[in-house]
N, C-alpha and C positions, 0 to 999 in steps of 0.2 A: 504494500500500500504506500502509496507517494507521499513525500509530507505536503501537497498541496490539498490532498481529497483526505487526508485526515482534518486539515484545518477547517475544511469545508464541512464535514462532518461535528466538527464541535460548534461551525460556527451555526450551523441548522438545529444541535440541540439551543444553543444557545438564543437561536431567535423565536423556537417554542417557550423557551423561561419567561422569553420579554412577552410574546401572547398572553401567558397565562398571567403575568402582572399587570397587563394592561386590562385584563379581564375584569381582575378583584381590584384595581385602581380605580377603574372607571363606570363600576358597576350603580354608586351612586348618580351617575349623573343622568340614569334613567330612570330609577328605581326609589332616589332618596324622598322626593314629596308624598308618592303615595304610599311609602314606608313611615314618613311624619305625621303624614292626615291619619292613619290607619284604614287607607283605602284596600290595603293589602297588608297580608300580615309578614314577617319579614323574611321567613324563607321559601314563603310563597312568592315573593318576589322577586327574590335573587332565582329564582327556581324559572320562572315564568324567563325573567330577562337573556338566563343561560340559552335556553330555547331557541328563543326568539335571533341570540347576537348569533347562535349555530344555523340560523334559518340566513341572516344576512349576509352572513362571510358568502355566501355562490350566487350572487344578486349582481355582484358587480367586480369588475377589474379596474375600471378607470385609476381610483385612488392607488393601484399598484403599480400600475402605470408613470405615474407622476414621481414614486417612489424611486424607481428605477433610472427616470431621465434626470430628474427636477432639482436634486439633491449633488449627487458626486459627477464628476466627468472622469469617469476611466475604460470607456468605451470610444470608439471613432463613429460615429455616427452614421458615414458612408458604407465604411466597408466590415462595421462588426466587431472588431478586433479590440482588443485595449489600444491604451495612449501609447504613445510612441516611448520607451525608456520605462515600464509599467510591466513589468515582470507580473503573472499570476500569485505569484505569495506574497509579494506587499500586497495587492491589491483585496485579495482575502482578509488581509490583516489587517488592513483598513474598515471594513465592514466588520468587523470581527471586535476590534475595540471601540469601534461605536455602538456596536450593540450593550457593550458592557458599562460605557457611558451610560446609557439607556435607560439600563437595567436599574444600575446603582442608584441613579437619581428617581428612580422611580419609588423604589421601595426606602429611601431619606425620607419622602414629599408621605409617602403612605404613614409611616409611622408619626409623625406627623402631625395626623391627618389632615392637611391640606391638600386640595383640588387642584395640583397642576397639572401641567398639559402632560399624557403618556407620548403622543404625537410629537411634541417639541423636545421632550427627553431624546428622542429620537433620533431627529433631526439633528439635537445638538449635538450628542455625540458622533454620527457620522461626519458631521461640519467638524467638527476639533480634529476628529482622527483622520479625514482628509486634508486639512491646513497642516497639521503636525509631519503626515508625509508627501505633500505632493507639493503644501501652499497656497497661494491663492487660486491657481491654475487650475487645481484640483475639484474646485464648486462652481458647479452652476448658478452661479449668480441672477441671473434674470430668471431661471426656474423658479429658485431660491423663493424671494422676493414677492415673486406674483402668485407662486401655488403655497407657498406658507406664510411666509409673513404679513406682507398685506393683509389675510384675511385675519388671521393672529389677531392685528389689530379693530379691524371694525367689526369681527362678529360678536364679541361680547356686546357692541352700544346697539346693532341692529337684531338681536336677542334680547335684550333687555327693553328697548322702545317696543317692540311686537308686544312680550308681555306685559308690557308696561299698560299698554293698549288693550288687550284682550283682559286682563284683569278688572280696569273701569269699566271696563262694556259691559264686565259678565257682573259686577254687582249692581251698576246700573236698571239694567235688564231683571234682574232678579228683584230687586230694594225691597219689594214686596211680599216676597216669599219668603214664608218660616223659615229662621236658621237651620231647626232643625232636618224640615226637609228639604233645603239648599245644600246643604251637606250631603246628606245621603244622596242627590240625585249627581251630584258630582264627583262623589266618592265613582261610583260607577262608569263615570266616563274616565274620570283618571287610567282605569284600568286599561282602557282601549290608549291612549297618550302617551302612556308608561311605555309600554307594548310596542308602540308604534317607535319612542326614544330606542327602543335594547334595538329591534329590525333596525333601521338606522344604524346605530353603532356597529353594528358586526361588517353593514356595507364598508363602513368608512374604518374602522382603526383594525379588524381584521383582514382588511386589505393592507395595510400597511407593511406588515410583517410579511404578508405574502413578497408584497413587492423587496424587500428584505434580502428572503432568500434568493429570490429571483436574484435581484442584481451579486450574490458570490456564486449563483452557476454562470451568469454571466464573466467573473469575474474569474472562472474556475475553465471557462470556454465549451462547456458544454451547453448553454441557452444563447438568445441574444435576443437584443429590444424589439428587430421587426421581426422575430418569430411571438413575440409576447401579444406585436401589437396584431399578428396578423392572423392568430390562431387561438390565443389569451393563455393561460398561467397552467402549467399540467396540474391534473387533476386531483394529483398525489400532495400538492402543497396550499391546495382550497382547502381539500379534508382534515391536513395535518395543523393548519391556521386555524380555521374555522373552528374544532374540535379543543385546540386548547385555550383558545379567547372565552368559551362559552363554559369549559371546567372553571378556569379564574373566575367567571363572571360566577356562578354558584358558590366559590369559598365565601363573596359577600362581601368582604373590603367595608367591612363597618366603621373604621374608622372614619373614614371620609363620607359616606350614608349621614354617619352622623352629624360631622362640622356641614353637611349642605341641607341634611333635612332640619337641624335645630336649629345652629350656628349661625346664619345670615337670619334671617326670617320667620318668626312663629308661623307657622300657613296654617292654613284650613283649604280644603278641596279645592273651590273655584279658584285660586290663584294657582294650587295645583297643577291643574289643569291646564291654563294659559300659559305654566311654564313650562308645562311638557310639550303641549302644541306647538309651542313658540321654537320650541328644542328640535321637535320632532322634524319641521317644516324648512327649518337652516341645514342640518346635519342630512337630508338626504340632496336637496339640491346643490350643497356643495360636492358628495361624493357623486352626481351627476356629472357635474362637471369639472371631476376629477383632483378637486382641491384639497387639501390632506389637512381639512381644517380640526383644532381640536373640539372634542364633543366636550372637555371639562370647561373652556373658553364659553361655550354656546350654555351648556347648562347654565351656568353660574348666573351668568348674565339674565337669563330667563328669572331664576329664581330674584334676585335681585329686582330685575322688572317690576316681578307678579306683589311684591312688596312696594315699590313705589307707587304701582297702580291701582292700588286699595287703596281710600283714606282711611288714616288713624294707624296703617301698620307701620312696625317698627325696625328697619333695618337694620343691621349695627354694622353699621360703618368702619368700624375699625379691626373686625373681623374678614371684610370682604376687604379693605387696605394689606391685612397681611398677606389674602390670596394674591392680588394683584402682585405686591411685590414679588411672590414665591413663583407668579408666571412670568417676569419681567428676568427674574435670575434662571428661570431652566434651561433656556437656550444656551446661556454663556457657561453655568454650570456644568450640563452634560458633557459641553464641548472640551471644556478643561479636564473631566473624569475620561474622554474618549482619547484628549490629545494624550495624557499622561501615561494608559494605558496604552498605546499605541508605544508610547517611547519603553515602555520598561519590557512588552512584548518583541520589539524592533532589537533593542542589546541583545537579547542569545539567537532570535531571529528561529526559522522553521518550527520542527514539531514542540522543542521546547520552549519555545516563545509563544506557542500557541497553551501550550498546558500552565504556563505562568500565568496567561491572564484568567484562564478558566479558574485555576486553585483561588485568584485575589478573586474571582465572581463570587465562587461557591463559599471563599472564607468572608466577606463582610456580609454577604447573605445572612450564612447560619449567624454573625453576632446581630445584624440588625431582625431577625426572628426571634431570637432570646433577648434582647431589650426590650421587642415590641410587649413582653407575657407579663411585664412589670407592672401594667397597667392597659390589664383588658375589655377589650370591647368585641359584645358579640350582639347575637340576632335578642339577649336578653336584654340588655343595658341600652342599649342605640337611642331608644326614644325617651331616654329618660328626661331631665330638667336640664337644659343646657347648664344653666348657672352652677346648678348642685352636683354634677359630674365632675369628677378628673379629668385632665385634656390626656391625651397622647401626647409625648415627650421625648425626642431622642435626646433631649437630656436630662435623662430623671435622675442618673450621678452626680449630676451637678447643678442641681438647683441653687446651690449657693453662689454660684461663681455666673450663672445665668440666670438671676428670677425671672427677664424679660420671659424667658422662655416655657420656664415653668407653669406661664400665666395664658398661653398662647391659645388657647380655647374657652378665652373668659372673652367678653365684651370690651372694649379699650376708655 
């Protein structure tokens, strides 16, 4: 066995790990209102959502697509081949410690439990672990740009004005109708919104990972773009994405369930609702047109919304200030955990540079697993009293030395 198709080989477990985090990461961001209203009970819904993101991963390829071009340049576009000077084992190990970028930032942000982007974790790291060995030459820059970032930017304000929007209208419309069966008949639609948020999510962030793999067979010279573009993704790596985005999405990822259904906004159903439609309505016509937008950017902002567009509800601002900051740092973050890892991979170089990075994946893992058990949340605690909860803390050691942090899931 070559040490090219072994790297490629770890790097394919490795981009199932990042599915299955992106699973239980971003599971609240379909699931967390009707899990707060108690439109759904909690592992009915993680249960329902898994389903559903397994129904959406074979729905689409676009968003894998965009993965493959939009991000790294280490294919010739003409004629198929890598870059000119772009050897097959850098080029795997480029992909390979951005995935581990990825990864890492993803389960910091989880523990946490802050809502940042699985998507831009992504992104970042493959941007750091391609500046780290190619440079600037290395990125697509106008891919870059127009299919991530841009929308990065405006999808949370155009998420959040829809809800903003549908939330006045729906109590508007209602003002006359008993709370109590205002609720109830909303509870009931949440279900179909939820539903419609996880279909959504599987098109869009388990495409991602597809595209992922795609571009190290690319990289490995066994695929290329216009066979992807002209026949779509083999079969074998829909089943194998799709399958483990939707096991993640059933562990539940409570911690973050929790900071989006308590943390920003007390809801009740109708706002619910406008924030899942609102969710559900950005996150498929972006993976339409193939934009690799994040679903935690679109949630949040919805939730946010369905809060401003009620009178009398109460946001807390300085809860959804720490999120913004935490999406404002993942890009640069990832990138710097993908370029690093890239360099300490790159010194012994082949098959041993490829089991160094997998050892530092598997070893900050297991310690950030065994931190997270310090202070747990599950499908029993999640809806409890935001205020009268413990936060999640990746530094519950050091409270002393960081109370900012220790406070990080109280209101500011």
């Amino acid at each position: 066995m070559t040490g090219e198709l072994v790297i490629l080989l770890l790097l394919i477990v490795t981009a199932v790990a990042f599915d299955f985090t992106n699973g239980f990461h971003d599971t609240g961001n379909a699931m967390a209102t009707s899990i707060a209203t108690g439109a759904l009970k909690p592992k009915v819904a993680v249960g329902l959502s898994a389903i559903l993101n397994l129904i959406g991963g074979f729905l689409s390829v676009e968003v894998a697509i965009t993965v493959t071009t939009s991000v790294l340049k280490i294919q010739d576009t003409d004629t198929g081949a890598l870059l000119a000077g772009l050897d097959s084992q850098t080029a795997l190990f480029i992909i390979f410690a951005g995935l581990v970028g990825g990864i890492l930032w993803n389960l910091a942000t989880w523990l946490f439990g802050l809502p940042s982007s699985s998507s831009h974790a992504l992104f970042g790291g493959l941007l750091g672990s391609g500046l780290a060995a190619l440079g600037t030459s290395g990125i697509n820059w106008d891919g870059l740009t127009v299919k991530v970032i841009i929308p990065a930017l405006l999808a949370p304000f155009i998420a959040g004005g829809i809800a903003a929007a549908g939330s006045w209208l729906v109590f508007r419309i209602t003002r006359n109708v008993r709370e109590q069966r205002r609720e109830q008949g909303f509870r009931a639609g949440q279900i179909a919104t939820a539903s419609l948020v996880s279909l959504a999510h599987g098109t869009g962030d388990a495409q991602k990972t597809m595209g992922v793999i795609a571009l190290g067979l690319i990289a490995h010279g066994t695929l290329s773009d216009q066979e992807i573009i002209e026949h779509g993704l083999p079969v074998w790596i829909i089943v194998l994405c799709a399958g483990a985005i939707a096991l993640g999405t059933y562990m539940g990822g409570w911690r973050i369930i929790r900071t989006l259904g308590k943390g920003l906004v007390e809801l009740d159903s109708p706002q619910g609702m406008a924030a899942e439609a609102s969710s559900a309505a950005i996150i498929l016509t972006s993976s339409h047109l193939g934009m690799a937008l994040s679903t935690t950017h679109v949630a949040t902002g919805s939730i946010v919304g369905s809060g401003v567009g009620r009178p009398g509800a109460q946001v807390r601002w300085g809860v959804f200030g720490r999120m913004v900051v935490g999406w404002f740092m993942t890009l640069p973050a990832a990138a710097l955990v993908g370029a690093v890892t890239f360099f300490l991979g790159n010194l012994i170089g082949g098959i041993g540079g490829a089991v160094l990075i997998f050892g530092i994946l598997v070893g900050t893992t297991a310690y950030i697993m065994h931190r997270s058990r310090r202070q747990k949340i599950d499908a029993d605690n999640v809806n409890d009293e935001w205020e009268s909860a413990q936060t999640p803390d990746l530094a519950v050691a050091a409270d002393d030395a960081a109370p900012q942090l220790a406070t990080a899931g109280k209101d500011a």
